[in-house]
Biopython code that builds the backbone (N, CA, C, O; Angstrom):
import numpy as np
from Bio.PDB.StructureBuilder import StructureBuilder

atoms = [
    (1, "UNK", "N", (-2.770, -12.428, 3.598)),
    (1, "UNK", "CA", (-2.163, -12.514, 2.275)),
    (1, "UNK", "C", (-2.403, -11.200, 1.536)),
    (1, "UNK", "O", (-3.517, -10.701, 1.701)),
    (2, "UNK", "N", (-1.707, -10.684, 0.902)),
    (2, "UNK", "CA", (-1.474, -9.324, 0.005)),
    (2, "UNK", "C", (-1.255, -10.467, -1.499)),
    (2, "UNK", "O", (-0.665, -11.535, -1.664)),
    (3, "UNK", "N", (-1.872, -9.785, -2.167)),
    (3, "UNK", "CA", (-2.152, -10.162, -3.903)),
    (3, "UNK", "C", (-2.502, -8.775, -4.852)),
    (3, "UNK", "O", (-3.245, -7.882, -4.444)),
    (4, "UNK", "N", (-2.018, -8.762, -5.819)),
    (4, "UNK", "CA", (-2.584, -7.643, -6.915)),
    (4, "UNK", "C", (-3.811, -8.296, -7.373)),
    (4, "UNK", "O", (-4.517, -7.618, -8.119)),
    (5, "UNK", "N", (-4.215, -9.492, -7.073)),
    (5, "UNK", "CA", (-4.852, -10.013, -7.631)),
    (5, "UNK", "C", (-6.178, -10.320, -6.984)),
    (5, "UNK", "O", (-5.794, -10.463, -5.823)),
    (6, "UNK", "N", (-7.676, -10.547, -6.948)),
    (6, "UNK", "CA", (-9.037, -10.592, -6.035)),
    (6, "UNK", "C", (-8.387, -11.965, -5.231)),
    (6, "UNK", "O", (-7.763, -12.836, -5.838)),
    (7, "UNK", "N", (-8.604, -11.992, -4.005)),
    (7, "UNK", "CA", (-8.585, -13.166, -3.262)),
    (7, "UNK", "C", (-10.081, -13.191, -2.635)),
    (7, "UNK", "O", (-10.515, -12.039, -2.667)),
    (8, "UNK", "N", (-10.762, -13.840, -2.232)),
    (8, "UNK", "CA", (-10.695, -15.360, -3.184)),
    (8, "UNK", "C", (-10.930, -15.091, -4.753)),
    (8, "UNK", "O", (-11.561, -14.100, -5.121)),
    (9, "UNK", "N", (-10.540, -15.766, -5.410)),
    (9, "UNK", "CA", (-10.701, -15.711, -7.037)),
    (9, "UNK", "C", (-12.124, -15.934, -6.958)),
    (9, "UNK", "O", (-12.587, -16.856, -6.286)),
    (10, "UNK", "N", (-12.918, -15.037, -7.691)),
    (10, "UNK", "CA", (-14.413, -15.350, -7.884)),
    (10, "UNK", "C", (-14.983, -16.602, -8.930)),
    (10, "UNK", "O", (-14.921, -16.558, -10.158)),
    (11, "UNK", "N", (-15.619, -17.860, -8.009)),
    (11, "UNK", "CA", (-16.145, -18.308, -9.373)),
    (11, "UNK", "C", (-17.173, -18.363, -9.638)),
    (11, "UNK", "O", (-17.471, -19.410, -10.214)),
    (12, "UNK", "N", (-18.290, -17.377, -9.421)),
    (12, "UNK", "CA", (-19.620, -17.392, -9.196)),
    (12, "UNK", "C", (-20.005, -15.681, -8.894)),
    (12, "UNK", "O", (-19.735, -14.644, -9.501)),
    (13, "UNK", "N", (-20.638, -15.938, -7.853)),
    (13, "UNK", "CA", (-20.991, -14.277, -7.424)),
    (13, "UNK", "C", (-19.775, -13.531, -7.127)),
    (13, "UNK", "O", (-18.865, -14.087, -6.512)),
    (14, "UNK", "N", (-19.681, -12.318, -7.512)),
    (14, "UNK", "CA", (-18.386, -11.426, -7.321)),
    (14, "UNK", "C", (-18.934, -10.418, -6.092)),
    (14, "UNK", "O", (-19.771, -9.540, -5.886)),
    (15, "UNK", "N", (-17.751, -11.252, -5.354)),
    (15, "UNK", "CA", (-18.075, -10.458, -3.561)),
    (15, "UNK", "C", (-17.137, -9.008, -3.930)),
    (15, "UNK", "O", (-16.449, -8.697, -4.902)),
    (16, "UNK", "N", (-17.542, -8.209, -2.447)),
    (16, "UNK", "CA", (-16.646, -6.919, -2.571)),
    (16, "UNK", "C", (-15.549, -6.995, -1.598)),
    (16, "UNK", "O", (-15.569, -7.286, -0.403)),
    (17, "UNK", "N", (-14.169, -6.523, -2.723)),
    (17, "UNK", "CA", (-12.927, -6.682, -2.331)),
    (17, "UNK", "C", (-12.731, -5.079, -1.363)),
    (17, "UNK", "O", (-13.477, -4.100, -1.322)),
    (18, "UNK", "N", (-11.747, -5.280, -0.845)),
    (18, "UNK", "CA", (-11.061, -4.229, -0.908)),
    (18, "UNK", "C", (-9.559, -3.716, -1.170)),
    (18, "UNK", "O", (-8.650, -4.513, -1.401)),
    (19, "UNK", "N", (-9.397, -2.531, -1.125)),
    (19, "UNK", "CA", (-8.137, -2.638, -2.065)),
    (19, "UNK", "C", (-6.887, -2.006, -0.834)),
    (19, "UNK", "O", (-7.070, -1.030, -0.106)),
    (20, "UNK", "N", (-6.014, -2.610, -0.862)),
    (20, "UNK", "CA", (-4.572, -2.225, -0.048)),
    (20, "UNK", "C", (-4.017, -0.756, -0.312)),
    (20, "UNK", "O", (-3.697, -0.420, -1.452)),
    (21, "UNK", "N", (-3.937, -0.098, 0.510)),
    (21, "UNK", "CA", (-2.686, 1.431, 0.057)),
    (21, "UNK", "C", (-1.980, 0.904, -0.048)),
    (21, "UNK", "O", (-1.675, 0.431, -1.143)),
    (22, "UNK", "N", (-1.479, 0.742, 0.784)),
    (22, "UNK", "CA", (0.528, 0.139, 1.203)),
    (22, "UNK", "C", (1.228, 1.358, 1.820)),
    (22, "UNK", "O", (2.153, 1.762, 1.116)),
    (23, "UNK", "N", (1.041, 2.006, 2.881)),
    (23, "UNK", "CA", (1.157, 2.518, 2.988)),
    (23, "UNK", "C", (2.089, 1.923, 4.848)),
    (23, "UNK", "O", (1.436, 1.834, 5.887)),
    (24, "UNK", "N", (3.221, 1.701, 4.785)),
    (24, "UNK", "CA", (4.619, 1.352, 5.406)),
    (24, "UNK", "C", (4.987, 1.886, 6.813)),
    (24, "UNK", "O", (5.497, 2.986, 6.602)),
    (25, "UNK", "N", (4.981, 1.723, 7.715)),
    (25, "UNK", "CA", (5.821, 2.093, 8.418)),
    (25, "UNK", "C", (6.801, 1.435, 9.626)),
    (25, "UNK", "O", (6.350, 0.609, 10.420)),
    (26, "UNK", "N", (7.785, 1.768, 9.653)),
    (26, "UNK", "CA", (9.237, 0.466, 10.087)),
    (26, "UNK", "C", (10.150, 1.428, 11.164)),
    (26, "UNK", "O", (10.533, 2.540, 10.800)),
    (27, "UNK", "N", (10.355, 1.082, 12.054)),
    (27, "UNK", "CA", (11.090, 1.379, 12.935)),
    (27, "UNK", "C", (12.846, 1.307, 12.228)),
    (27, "UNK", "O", (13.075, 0.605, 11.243)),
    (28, "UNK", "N", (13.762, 1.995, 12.795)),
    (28, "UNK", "CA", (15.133, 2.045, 11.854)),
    (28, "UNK", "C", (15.607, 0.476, 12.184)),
    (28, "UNK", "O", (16.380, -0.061, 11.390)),
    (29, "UNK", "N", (15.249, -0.085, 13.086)),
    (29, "UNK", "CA", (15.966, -1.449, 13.366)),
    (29, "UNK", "C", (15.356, -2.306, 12.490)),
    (29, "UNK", "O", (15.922, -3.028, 11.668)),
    (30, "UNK", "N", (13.704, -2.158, 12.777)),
    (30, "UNK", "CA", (12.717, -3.243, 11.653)),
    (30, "UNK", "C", (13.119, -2.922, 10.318)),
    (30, "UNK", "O", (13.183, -3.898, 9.570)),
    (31, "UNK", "N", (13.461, -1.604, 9.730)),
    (31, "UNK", "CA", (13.870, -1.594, 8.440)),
    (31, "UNK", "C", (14.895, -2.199, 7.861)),
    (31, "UNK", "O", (14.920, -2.709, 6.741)),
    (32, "UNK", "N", (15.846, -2.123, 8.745)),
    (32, "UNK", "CA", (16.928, -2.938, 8.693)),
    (32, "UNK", "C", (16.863, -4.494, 8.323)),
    (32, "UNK", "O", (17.008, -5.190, 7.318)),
    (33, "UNK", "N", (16.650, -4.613, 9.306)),
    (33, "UNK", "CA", (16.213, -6.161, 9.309)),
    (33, "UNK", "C", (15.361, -6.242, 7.820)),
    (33, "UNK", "O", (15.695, -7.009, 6.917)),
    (34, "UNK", "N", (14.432, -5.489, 7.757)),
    (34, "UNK", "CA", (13.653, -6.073, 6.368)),
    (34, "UNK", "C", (14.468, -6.080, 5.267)),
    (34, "UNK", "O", (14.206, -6.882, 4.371)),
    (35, "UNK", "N", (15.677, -5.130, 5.124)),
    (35, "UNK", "CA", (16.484, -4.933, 3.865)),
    (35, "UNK", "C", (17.157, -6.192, 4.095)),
    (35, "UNK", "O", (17.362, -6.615, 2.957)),
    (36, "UNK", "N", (17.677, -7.136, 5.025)),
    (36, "UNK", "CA", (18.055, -7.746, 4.856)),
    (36, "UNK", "C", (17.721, -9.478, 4.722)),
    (36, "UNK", "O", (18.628, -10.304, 4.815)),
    (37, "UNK", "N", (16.487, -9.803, 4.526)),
    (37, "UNK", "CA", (15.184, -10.993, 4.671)),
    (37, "UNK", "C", (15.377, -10.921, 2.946)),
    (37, "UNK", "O", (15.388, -9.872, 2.302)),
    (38, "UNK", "N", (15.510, -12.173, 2.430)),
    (38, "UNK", "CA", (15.630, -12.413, 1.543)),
    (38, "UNK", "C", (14.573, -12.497, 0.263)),
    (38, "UNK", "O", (14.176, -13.659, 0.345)),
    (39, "UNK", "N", (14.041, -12.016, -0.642)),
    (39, "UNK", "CA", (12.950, -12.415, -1.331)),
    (39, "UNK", "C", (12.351, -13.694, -1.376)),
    (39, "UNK", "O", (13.070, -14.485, -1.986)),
    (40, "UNK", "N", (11.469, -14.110, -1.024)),
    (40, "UNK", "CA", (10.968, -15.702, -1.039)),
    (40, "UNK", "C", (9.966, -15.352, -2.396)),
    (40, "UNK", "O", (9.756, -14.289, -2.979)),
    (41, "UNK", "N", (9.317, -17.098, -2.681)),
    (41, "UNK", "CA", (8.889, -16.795, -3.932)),
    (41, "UNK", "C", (7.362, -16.057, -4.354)),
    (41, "UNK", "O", (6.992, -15.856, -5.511)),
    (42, "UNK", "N", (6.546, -15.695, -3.035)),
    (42, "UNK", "CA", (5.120, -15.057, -2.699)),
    (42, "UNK", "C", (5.467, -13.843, -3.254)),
    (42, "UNK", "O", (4.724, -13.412, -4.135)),
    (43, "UNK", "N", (6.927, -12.867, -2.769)),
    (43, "UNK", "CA", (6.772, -11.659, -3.318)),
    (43, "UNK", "C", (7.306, -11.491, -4.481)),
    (43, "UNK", "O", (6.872, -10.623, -5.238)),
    (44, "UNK", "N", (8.293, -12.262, -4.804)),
    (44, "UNK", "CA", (8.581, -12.213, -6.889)),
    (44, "UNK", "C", (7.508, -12.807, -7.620)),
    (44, "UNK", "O", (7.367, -12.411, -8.777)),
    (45, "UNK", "N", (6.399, -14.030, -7.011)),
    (45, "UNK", "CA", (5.256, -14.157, -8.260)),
    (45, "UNK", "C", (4.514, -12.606, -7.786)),
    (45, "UNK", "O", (4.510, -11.770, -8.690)),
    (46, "UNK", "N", (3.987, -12.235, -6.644)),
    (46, "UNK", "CA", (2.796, -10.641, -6.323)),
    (46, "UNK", "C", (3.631, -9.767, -6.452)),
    (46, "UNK", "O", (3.048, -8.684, -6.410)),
    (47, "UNK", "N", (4.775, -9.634, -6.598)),
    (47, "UNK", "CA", (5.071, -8.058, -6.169)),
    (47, "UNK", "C", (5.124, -7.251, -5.432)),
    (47, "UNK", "O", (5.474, -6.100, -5.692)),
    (48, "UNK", "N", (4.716, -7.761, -4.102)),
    (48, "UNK", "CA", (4.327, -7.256, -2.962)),
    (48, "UNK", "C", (5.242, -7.561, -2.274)),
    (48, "UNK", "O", (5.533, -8.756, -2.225)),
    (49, "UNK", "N", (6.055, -6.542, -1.462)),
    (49, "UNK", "CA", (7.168, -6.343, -0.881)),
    (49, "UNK", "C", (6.616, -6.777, 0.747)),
    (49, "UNK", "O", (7.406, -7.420, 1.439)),
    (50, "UNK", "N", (5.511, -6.477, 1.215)),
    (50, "UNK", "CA", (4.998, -7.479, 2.359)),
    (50, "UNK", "C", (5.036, -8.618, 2.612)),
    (50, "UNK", "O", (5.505, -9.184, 3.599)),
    (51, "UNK", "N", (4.498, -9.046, 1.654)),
    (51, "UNK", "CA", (4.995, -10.631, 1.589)),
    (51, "UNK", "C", (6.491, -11.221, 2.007)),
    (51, "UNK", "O", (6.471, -12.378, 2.427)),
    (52, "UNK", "N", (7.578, -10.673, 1.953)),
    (52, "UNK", "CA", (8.754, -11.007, 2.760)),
    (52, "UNK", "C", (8.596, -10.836, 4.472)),
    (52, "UNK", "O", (8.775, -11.712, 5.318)),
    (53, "UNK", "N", (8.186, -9.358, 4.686)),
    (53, "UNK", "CA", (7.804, -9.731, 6.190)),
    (53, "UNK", "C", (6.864, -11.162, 6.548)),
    (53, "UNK", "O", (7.166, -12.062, 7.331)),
    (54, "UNK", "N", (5.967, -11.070, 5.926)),
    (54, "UNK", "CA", (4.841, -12.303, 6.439)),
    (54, "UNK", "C", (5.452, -13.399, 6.149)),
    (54, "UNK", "O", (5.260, -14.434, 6.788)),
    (55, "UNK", "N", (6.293, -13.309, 5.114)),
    (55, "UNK", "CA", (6.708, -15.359, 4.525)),
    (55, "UNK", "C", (8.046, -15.356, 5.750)),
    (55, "UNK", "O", (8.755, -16.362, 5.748)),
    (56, "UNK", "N", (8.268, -14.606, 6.438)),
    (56, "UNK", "CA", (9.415, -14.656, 7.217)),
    (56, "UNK", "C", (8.826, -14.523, 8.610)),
    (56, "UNK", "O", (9.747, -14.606, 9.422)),
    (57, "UNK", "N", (7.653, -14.351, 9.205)),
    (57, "UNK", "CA", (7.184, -14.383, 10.287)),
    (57, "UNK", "C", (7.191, -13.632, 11.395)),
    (57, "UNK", "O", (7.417, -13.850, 12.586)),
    (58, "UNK", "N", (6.751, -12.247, 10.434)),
    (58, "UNK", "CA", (6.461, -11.008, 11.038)),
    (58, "UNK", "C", (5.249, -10.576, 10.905)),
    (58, "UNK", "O", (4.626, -11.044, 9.952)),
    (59, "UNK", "N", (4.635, -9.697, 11.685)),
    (59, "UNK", "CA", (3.006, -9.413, 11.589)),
    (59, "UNK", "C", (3.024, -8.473, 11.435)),
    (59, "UNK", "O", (3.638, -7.737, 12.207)),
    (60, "UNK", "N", (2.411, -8.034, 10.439)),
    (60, "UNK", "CA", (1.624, -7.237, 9.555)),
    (60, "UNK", "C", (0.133, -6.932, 9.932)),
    (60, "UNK", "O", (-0.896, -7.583, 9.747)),
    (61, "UNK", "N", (0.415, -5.491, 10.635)),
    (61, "UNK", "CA", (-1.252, -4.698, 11.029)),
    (61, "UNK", "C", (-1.786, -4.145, 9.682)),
    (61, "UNK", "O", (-1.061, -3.441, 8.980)),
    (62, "UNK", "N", (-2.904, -4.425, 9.364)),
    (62, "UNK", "CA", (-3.661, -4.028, 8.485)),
    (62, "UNK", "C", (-4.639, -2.935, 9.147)),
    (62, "UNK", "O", (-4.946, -3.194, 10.310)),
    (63, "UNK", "N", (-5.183, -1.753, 8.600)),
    (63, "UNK", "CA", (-5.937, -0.956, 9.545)),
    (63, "UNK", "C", (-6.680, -0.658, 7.979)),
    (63, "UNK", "O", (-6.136, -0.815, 6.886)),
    (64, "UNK", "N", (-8.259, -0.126, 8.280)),
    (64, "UNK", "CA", (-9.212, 0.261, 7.268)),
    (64, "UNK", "C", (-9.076, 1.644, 6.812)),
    (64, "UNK", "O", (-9.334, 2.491, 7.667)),
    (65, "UNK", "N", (-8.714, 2.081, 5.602)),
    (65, "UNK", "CA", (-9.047, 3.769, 6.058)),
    (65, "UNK", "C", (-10.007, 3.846, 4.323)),
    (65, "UNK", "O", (-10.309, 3.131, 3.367)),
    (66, "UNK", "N", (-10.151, 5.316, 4.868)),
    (66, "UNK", "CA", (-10.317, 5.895, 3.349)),
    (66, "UNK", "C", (-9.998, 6.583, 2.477)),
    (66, "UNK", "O", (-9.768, 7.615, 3.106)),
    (67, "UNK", "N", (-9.892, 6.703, 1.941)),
    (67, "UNK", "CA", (-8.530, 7.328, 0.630)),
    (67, "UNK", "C", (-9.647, 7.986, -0.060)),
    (67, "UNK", "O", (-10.867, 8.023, 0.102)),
    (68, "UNK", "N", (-8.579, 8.631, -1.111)),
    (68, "UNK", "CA", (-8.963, 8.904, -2.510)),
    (68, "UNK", "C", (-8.757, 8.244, -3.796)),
    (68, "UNK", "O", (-8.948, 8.765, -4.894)),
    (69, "UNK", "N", (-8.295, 6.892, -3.541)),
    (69, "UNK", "CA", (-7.929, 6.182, -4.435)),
    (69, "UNK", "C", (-6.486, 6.891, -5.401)),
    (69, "UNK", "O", (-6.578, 6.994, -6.624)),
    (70, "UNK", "N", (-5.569, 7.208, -4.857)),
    (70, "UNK", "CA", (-4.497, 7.801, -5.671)),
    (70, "UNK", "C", (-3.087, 6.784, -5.162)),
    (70, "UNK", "O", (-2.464, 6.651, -4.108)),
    (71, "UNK", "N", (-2.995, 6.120, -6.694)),
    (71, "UNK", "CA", (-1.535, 5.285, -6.553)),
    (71, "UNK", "C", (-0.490, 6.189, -6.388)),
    (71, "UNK", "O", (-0.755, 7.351, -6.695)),
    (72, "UNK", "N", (0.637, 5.947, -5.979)),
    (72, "UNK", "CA", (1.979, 7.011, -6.685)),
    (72, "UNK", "C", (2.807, 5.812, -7.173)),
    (72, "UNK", "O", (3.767, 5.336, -6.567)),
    (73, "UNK", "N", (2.280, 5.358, -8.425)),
    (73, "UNK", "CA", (3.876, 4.137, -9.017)),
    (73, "UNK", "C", (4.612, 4.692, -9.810)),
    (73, "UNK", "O", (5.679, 4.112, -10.009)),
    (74, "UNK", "N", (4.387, 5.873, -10.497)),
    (74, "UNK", "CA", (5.093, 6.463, -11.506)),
    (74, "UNK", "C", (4.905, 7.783, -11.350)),
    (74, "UNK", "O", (4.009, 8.294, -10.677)),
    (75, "UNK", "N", (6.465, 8.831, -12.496)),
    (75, "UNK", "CA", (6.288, 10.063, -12.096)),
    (75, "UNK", "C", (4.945, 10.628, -12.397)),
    (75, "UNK", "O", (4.536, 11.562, -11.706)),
    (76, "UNK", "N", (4.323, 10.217, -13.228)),
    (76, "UNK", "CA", (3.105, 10.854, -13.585)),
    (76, "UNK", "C", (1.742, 10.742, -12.417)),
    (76, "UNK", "O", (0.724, 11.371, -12.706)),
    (77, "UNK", "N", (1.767, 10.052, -11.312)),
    (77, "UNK", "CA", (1.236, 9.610, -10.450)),
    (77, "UNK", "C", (1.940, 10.946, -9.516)),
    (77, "UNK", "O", (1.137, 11.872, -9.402)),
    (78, "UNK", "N", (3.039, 11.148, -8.966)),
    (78, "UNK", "CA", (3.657, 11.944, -8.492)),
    (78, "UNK", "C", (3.313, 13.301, -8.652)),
    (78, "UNK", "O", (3.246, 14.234, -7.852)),
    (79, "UNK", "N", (3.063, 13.178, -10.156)),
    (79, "UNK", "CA", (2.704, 14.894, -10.460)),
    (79, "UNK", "C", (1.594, 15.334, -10.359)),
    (79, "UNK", "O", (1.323, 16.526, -10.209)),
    (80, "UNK", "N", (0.440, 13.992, -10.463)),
    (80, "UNK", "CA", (-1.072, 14.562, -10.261)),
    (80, "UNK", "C", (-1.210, 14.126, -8.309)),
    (80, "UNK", "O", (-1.993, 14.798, -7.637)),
    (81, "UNK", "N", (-0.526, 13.191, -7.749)),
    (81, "UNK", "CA", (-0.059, 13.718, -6.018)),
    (81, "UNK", "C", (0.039, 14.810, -6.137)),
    (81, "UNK", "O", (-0.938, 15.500, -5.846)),
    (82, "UNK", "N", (1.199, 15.413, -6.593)),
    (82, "UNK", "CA", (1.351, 16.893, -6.193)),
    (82, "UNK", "C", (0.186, 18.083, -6.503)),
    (82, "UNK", "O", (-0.116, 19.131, -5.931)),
    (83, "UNK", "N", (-0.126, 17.639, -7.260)),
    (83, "UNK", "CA", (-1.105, 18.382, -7.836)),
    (83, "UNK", "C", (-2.622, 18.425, -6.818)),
    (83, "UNK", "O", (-3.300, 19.447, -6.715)),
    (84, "UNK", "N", (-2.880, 17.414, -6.287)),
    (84, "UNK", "CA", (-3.674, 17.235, -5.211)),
    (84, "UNK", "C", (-3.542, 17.859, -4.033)),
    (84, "UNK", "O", (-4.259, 18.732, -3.545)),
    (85, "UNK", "N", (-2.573, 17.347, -3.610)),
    (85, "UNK", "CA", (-1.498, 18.080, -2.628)),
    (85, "UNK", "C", (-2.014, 19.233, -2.227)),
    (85, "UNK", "O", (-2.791, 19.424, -1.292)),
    (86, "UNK", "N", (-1.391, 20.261, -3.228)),
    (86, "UNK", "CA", (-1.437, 21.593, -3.273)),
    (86, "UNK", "C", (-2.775, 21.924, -2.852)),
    (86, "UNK", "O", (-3.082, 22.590, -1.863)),
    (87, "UNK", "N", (-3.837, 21.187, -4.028)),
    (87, "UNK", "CA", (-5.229, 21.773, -4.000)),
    (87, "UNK", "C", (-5.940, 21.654, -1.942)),
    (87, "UNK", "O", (-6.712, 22.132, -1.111)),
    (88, "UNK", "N", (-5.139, 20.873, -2.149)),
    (88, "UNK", "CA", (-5.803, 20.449, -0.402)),
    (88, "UNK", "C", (-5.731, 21.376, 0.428)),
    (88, "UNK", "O", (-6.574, 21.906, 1.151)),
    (89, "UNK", "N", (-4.005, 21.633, 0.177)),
    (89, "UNK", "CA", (-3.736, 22.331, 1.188)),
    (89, "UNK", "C", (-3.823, 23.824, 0.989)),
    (89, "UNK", "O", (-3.400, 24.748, 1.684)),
    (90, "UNK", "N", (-4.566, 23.803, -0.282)),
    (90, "UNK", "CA", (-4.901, 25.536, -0.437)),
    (90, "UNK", "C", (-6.241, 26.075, 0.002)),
    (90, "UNK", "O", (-6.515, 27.217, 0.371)),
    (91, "UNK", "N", (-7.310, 24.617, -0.159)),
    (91, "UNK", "CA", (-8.462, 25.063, 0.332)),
    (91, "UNK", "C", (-8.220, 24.552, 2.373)),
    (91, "UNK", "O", (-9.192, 24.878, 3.056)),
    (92, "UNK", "N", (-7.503, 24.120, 2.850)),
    (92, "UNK", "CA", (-7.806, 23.838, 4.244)),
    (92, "UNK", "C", (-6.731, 25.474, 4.646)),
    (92, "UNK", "O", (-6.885, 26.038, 5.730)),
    (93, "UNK", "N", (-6.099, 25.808, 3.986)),
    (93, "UNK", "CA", (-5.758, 27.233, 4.308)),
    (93, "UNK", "C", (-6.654, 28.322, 4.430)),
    (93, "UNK", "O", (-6.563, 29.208, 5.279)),
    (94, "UNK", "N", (-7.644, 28.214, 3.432)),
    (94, "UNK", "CA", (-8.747, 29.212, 2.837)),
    (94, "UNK", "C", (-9.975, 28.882, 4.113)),
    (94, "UNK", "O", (-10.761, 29.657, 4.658)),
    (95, "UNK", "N", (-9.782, 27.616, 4.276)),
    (95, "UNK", "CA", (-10.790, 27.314, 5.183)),
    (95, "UNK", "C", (-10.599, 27.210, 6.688)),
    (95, "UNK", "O", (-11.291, 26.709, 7.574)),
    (96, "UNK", "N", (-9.369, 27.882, 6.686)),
    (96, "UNK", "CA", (-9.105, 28.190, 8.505)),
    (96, "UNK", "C", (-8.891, 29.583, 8.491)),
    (96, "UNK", "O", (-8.567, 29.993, 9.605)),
    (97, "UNK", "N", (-8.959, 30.470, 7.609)),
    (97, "UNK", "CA", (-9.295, 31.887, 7.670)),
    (97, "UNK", "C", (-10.609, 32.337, 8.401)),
    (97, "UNK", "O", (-10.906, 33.530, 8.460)),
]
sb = StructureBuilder()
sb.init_structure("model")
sb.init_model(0)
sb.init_chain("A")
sb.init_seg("    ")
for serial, (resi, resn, name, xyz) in enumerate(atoms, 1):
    if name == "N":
        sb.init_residue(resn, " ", resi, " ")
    sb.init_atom(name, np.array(xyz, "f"), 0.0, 1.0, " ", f" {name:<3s}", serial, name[0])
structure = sb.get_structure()
């Protein structure tokens, strides 16, 4: 299950979650197919565009990684991405000299 929300809902001790990238990837046929799977009602209450693969009975690999914690939902998200971006790839330049 994918939620914006803590699963399990804590009612007592607050265990440690972890948090989803979302980070996609679909073969041109699987994409297809996904544009065409209808919204069921898991992903209009979450928001979560996964939830159509899974409520439709497709599997969904989950893998662990580690991030930097950077959303991109908006342009302003985009611009401090880019802004990261750059910095990265200016010091892994500097640092293969």
């Amino acid at each position: 299950m994918f939620s914006r929300q803590p699963i399990p809902y804590p009612r007592g001790d607050r265990p440690r979650y972890l948090r989803p990238l979302g980070l996609y990837g679909f073969t041109g046929t699987a994409l297809s197919m996904f544009r065409h799977l209808p919204q069921g009602s898991p992903e209009r209450t979450e928001g979560v565009e996964m939830l159509r693969s899974i409520e439709h009975g497709h599997c969904v690999r989950m893998l662990r990684v580690v991030d930097e914690e950077l959303a991109v939902d908006t342009p302003e998200d985009l611009t401090r991405a880019g802004t990261l971006l750059r910095t990265h790839a200016k010091s892994a330049i500097s640092n293969s000299s």
